[in-house]
LUMVEX-438757 format. One record per atom (N, C-alpha, C): residue number from 0; z, y negated, x. Coordinates in steps of 0.1 Angstrom, whole numbers, plus 5000, padded with zeros to 4 digits. Each point is the difference from the previous one (the first is absolute). Layout:
// LUMVEX-438757
<site><i>NUM</i><pz>Z</pz><py>Y</py><px>X</px></site>
...
***
This chain:
// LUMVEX-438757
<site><i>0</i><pz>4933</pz><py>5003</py><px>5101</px></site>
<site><i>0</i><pz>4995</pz><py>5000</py><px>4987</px></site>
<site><i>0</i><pz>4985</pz><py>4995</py><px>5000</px></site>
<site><i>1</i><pz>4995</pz><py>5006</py><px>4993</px></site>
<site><i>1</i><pz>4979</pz><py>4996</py><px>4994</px></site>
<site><i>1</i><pz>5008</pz><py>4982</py><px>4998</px></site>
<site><i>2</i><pz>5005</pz><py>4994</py><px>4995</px></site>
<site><i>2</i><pz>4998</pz><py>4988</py><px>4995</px></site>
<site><i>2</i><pz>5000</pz><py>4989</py><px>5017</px></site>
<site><i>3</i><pz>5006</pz><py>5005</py><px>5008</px></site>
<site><i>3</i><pz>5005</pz><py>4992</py><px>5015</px></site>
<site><i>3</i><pz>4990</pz><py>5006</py><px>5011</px></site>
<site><i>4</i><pz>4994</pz><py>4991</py><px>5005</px></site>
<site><i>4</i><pz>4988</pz><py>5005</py><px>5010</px></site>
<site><i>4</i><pz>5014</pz><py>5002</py><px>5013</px></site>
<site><i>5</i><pz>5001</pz><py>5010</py><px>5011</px></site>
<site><i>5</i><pz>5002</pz><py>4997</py><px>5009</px></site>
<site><i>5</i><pz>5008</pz><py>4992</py><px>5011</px></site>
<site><i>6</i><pz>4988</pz><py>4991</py><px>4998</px></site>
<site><i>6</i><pz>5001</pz><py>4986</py><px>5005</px></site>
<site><i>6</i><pz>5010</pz><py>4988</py><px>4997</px></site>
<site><i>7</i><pz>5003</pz><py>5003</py><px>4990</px></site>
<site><i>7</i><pz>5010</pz><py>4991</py><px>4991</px></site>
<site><i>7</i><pz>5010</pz><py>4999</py><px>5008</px></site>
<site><i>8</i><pz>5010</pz><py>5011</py><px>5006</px></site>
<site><i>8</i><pz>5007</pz><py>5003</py><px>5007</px></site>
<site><i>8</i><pz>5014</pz><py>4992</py><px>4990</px></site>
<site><i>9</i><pz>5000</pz><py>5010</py><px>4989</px></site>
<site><i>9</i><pz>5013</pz><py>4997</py><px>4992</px></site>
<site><i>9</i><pz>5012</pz><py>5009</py><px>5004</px></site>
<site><i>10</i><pz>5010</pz><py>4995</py><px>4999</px></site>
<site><i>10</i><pz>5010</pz><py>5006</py><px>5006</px></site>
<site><i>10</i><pz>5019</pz><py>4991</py><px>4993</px></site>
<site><i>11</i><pz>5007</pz><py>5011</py><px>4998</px></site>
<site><i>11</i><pz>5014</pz><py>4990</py><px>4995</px></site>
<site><i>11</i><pz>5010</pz><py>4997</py><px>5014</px></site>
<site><i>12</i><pz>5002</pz><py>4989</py><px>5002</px></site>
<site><i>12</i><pz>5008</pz><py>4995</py><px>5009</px></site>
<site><i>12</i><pz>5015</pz><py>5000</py><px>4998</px></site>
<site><i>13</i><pz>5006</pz><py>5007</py><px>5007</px></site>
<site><i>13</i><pz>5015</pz><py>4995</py><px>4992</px></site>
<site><i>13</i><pz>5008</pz><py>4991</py><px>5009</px></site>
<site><i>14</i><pz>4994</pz><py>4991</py><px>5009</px></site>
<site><i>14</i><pz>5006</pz><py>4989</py><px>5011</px></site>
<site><i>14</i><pz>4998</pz><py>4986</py><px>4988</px></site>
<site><i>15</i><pz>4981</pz><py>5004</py><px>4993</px></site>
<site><i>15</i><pz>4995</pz><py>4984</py><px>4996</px></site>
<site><i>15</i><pz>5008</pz><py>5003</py><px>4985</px></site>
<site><i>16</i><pz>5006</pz><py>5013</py><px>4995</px></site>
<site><i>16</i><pz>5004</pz><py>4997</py><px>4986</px></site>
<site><i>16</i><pz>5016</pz><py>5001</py><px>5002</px></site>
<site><i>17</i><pz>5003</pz><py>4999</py><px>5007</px></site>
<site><i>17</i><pz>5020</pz><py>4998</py><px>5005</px></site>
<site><i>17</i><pz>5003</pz><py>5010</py><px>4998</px></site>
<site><i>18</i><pz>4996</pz><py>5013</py><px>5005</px></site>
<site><i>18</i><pz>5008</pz><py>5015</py><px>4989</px></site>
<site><i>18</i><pz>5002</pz><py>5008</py><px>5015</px></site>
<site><i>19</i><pz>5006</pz><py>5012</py><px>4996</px></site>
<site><i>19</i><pz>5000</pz><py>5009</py><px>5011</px></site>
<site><i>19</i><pz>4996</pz><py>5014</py><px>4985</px></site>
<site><i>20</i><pz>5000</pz><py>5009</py><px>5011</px></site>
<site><i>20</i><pz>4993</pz><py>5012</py><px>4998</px></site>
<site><i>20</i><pz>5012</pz><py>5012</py><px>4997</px></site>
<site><i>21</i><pz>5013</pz><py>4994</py><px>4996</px></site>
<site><i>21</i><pz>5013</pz><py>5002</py><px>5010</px></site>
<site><i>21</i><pz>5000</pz><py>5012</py><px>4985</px></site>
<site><i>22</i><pz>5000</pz><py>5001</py><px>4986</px></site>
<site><i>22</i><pz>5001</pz><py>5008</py><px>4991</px></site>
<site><i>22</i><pz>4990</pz><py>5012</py><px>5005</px></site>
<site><i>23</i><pz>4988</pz><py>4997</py><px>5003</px></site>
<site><i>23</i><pz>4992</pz><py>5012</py><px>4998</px></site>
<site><i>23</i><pz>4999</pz><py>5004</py><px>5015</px></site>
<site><i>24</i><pz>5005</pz><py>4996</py><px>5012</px></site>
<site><i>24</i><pz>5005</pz><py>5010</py><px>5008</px></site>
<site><i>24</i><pz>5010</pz><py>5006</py><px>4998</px></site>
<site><i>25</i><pz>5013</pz><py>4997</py><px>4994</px></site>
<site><i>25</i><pz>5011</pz><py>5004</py><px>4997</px></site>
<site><i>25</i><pz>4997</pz><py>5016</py><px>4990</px></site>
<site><i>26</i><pz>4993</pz><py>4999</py><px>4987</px></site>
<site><i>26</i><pz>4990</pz><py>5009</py><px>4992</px></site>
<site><i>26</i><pz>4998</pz><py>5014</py><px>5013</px></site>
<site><i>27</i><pz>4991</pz><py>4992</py><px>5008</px></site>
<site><i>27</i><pz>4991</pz><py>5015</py><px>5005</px></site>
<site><i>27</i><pz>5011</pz><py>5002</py><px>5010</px></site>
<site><i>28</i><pz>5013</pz><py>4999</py><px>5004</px></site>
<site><i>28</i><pz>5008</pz><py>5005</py><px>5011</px></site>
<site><i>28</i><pz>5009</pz><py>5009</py><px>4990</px></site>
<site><i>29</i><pz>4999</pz><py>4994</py><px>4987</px></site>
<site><i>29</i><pz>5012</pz><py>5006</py><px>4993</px></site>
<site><i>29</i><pz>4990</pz><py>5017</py><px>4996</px></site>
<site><i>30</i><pz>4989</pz><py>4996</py><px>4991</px></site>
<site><i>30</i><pz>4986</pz><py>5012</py><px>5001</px></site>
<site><i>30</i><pz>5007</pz><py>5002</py><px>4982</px></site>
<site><i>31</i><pz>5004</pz><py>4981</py><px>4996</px></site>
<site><i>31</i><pz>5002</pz><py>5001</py><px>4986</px></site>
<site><i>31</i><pz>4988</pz><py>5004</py><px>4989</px></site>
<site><i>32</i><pz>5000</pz><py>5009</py><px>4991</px></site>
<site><i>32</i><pz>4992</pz><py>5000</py><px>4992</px></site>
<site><i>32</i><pz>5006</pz><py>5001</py><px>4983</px></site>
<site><i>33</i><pz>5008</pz><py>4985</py><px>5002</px></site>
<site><i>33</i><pz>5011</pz><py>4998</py><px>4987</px></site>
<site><i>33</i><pz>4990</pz><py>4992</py><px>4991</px></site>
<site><i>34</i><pz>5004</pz><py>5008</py><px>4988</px></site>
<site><i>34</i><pz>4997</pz><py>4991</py><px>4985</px></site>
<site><i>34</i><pz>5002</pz><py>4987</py><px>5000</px></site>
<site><i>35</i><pz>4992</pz><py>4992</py><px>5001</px></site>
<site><i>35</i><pz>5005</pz><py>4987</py><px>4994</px></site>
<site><i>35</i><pz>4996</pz><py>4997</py><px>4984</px></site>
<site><i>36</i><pz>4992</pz><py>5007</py><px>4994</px></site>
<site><i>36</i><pz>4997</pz><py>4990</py><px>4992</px></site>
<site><i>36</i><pz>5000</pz><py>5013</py><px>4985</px></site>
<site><i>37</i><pz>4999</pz><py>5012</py><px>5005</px></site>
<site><i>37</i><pz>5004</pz><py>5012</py><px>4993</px></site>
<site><i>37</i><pz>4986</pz><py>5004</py><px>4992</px></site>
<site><i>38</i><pz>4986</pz><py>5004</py><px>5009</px></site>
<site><i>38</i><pz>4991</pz><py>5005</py><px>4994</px></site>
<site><i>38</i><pz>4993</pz><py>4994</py><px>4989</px></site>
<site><i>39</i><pz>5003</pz><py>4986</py><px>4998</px></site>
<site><i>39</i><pz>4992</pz><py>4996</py><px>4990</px></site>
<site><i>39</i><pz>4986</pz><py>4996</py><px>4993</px></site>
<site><i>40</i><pz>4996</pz><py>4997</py><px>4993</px></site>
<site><i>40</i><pz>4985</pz><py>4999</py><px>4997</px></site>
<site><i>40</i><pz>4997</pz><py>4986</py><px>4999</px></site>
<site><i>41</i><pz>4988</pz><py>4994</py><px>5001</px></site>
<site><i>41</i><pz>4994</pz><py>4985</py><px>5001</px></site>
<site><i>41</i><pz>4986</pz><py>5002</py><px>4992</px></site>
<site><i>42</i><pz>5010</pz><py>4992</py><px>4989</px></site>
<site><i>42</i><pz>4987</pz><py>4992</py><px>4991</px></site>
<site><i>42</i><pz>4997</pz><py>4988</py><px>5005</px></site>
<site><i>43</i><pz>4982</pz><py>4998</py><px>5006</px></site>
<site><i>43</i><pz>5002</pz><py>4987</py><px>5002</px></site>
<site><i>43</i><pz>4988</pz><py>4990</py><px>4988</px></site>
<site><i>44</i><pz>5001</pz><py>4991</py><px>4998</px></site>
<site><i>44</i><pz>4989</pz><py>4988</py><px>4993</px></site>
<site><i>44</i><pz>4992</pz><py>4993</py><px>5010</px></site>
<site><i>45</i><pz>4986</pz><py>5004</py><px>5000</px></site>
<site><i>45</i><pz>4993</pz><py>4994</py><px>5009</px></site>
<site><i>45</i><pz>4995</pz><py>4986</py><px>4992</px></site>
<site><i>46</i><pz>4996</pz><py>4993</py><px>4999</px></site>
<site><i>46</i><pz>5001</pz><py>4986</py><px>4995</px></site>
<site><i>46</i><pz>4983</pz><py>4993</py><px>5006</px></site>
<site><i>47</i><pz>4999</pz><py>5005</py><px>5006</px></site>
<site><i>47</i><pz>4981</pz><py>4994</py><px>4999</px></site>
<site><i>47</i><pz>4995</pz><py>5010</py><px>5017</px></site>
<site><i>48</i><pz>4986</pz><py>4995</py><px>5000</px></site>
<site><i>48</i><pz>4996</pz><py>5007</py><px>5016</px></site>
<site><i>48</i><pz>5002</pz><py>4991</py><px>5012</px></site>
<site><i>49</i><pz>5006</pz><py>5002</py><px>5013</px></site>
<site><i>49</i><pz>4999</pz><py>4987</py><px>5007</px></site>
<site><i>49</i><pz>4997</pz><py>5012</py><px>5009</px></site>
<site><i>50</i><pz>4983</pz><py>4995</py><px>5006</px></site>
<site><i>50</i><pz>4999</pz><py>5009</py><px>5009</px></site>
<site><i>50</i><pz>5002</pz><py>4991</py><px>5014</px></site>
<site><i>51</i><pz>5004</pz><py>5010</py><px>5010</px></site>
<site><i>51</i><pz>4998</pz><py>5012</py><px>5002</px></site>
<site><i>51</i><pz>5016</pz><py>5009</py><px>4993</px></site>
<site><i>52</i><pz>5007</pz><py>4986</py><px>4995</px></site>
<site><i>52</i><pz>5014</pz><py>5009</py><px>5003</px></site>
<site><i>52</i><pz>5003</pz><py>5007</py><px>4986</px></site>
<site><i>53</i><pz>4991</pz><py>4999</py><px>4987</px></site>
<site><i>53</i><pz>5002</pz><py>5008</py><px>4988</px></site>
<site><i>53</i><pz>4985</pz><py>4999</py><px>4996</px></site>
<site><i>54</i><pz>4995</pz><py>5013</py><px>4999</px></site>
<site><i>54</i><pz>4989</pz><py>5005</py><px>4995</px></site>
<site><i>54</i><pz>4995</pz><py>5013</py><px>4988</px></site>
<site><i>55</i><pz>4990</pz><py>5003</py><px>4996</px></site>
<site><i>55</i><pz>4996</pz><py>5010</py><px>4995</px></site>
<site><i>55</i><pz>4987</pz><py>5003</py><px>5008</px></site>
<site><i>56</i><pz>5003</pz><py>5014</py><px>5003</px></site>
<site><i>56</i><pz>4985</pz><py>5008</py><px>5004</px></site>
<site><i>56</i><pz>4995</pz><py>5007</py><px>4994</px></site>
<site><i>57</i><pz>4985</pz><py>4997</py><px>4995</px></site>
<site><i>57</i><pz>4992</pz><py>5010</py><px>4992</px></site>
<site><i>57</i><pz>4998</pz><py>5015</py><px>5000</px></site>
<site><i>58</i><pz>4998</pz><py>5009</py><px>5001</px></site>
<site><i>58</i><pz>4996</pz><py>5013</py><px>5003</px></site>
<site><i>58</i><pz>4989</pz><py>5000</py><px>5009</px></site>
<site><i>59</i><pz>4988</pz><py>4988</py><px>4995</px></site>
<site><i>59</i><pz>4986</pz><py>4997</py><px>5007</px></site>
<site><i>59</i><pz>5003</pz><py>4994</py><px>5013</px></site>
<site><i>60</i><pz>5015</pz><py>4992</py><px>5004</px></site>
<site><i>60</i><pz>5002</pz><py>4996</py><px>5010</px></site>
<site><i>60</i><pz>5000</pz><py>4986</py><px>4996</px></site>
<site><i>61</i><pz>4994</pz><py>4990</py><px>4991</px></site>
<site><i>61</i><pz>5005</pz><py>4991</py><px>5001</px></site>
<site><i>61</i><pz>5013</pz><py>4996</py><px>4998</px></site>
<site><i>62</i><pz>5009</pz><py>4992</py><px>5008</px></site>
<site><i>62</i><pz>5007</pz><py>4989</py><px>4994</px></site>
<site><i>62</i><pz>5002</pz><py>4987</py><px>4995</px></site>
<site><i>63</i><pz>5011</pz><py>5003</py><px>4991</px></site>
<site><i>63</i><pz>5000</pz><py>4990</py><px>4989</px></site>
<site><i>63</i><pz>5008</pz><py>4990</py><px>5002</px></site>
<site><i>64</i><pz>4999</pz><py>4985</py><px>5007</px></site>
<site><i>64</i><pz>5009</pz><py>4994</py><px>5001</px></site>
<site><i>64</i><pz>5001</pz><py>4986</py><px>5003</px></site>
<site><i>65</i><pz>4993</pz><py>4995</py><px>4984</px></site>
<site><i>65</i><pz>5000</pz><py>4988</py><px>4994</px></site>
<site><i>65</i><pz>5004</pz><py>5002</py><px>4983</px></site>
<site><i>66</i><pz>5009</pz><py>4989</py><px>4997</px></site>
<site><i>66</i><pz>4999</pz><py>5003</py><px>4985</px></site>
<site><i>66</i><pz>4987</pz><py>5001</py><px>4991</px></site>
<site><i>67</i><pz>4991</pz><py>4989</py><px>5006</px></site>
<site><i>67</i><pz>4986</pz><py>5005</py><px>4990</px></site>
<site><i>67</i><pz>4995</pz><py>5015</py><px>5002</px></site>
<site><i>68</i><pz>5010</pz><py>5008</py><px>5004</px></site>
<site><i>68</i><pz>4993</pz><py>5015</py><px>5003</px></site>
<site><i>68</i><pz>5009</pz><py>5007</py><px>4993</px></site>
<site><i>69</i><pz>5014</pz><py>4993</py><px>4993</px></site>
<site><i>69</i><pz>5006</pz><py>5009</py><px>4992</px></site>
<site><i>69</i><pz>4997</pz><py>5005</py><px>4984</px></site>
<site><i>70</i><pz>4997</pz><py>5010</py><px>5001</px></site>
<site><i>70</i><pz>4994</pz><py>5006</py><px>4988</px></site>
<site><i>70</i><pz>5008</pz><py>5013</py><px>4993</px></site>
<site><i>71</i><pz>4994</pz><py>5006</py><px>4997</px></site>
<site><i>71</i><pz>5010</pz><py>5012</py><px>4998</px></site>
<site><i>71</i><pz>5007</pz><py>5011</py><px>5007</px></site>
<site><i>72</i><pz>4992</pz><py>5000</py><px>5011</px></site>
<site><i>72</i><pz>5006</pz><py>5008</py><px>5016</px></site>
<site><i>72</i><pz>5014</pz><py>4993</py><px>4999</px></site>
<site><i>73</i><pz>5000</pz><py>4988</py><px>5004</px></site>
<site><i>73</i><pz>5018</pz><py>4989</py><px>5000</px></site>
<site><i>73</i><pz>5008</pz><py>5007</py><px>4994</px></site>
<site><i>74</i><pz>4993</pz><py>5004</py><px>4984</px></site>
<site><i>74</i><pz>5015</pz><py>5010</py><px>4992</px></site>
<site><i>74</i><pz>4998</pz><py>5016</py><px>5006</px></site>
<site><i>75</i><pz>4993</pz><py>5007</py><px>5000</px></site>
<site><i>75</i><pz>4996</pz><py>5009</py><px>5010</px></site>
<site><i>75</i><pz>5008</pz><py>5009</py><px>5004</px></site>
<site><i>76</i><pz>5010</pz><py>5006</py><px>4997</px></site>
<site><i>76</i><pz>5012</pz><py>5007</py><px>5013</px></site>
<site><i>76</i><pz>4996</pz><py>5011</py><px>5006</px></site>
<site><i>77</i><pz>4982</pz><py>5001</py><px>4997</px></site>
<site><i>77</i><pz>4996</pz><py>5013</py><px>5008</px></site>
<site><i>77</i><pz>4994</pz><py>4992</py><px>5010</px></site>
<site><i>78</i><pz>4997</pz><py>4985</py><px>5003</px></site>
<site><i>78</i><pz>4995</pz><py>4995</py><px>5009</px></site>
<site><i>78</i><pz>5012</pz><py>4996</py><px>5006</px></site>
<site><i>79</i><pz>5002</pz><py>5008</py><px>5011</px></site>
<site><i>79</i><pz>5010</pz><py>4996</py><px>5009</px></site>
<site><i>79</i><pz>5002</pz><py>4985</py><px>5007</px></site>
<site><i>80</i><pz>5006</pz><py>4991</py><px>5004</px></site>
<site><i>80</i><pz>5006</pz><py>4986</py><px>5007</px></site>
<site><i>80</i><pz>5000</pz><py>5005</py><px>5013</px></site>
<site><i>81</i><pz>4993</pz><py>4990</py><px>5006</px></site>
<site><i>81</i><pz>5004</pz><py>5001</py><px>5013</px></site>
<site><i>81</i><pz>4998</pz><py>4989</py><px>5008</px></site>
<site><i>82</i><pz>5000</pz><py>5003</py><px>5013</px></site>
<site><i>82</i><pz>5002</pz><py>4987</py><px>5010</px></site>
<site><i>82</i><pz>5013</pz><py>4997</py><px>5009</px></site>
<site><i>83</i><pz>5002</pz><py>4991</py><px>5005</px></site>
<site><i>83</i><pz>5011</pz><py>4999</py><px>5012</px></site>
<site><i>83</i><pz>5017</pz><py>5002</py><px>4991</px></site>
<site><i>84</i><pz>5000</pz><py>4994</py><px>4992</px></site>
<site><i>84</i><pz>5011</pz><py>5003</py><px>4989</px></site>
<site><i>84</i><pz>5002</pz><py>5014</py><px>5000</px></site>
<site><i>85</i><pz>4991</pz><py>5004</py><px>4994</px></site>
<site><i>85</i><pz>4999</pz><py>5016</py><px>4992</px></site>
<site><i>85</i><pz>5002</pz><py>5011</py><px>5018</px></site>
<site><i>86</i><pz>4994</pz><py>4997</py><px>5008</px></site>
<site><i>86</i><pz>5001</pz><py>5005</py><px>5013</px></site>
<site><i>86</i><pz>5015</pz><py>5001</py><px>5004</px></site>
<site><i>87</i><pz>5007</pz><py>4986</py><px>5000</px></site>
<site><i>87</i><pz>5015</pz><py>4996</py><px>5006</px></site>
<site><i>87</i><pz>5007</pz><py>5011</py><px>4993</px></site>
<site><i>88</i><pz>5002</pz><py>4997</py><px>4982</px></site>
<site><i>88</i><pz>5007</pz><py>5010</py><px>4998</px></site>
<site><i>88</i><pz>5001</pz><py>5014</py><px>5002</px></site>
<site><i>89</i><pz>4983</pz><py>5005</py><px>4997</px></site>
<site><i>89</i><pz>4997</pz><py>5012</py><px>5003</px></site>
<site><i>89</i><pz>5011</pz><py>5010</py><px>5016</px></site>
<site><i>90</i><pz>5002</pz><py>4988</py><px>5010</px></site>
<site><i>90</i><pz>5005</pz><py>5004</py><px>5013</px></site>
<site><i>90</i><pz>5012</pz><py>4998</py><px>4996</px></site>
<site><i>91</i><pz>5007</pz><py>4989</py><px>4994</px></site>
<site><i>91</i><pz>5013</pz><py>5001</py><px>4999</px></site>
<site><i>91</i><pz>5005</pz><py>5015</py><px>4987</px></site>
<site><i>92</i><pz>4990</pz><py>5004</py><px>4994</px></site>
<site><i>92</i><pz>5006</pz><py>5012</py><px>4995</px></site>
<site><i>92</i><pz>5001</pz><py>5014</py><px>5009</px></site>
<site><i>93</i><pz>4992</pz><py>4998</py><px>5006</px></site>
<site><i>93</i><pz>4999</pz><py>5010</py><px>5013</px></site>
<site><i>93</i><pz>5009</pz><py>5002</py><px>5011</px></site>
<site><i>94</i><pz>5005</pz><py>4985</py><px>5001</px></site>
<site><i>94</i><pz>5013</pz><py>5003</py><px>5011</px></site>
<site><i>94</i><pz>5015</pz><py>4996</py><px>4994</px></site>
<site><i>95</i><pz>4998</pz><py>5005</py><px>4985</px></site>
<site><i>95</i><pz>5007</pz><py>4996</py><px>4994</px></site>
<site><i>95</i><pz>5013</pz><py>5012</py><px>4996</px></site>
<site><i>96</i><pz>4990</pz><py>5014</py><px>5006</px></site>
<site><i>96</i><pz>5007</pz><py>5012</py><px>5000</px></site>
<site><i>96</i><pz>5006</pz><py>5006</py><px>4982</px></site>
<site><i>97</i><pz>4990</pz><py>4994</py><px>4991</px></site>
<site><i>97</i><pz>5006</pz><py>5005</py><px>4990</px></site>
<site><i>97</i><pz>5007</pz><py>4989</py><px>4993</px></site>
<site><i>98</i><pz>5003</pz><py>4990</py><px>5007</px></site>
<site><i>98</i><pz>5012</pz><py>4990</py><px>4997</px></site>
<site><i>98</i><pz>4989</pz><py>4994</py><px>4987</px></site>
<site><i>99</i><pz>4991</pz><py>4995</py><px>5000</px></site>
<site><i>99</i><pz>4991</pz><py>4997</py><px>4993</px></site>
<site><i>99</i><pz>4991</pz><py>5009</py><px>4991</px></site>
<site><i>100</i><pz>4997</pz><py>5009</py><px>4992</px></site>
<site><i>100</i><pz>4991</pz><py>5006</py><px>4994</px></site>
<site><i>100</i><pz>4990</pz><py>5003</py><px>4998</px></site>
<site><i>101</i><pz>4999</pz><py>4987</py><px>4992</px></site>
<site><i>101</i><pz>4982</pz><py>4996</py><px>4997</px></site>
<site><i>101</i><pz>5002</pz><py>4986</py><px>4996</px></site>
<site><i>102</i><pz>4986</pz><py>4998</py><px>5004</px></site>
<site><i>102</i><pz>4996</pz><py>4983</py><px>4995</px></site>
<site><i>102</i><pz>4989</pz><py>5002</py><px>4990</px></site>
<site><i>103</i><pz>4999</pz><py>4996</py><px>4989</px></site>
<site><i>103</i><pz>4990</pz><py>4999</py><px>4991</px></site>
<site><i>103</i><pz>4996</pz><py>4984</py><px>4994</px></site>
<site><i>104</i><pz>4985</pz><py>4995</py><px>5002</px></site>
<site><i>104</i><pz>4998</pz><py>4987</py><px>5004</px></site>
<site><i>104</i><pz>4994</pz><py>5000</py><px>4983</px></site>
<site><i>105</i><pz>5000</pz><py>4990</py><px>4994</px></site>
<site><i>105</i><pz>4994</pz><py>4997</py><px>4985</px></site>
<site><i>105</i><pz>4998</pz><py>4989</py><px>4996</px></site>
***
């Protein structure tokens, strides 16, 4: 992701968080692409900017992401949200196969 340099060297461990991997190997041996959740839609309430992880981007390219910067853009639903939040989801609807719809941020 633009927000993680590189270097960071972020990564999910499943030894340091006690888990195994044991469902979503099981998933790609089966080559399941079952409904869980039945195509549904996501309204979500954004609740202020915290950047980098909830933002607004200008058309000019600035971003907006302090509340002394919230103005009428904030109500805005042609100024799109974005940021590491808006990113996460964005991929979970994509490998979501449909199972997910759409996300619409407000």
């Amino acid at each position: 992701t633009e927000y993680f340099s590189p270097s960071n060297d972020i990564f999910y461990s499943y030894a340091t968080c006690n888990s195994t991997d044991y469902f979503w190997q099981q998933q790609q041996q089966l080559g399941s692409n079952v409904s869980v959740i039945g195509g549904i839609n996501i309204t979500a309430a954004i609740p202020d900017y915290q950047y980098p992880t909830l933002n607004k981007r200008l058309p000019d390219g600035t971003v907006l992401n302090h509340q002394y910067e919230r103005g009428d853009e904030y109500f805005d639903d042609s100024v799109p949200f974005g940021g590491i939040y808006i990113d996460y989801i964005n991929e979970l609807v994509k490998i979501s196969i449909g199972d997910i719809q759409n996300v619409t941020s407000t």
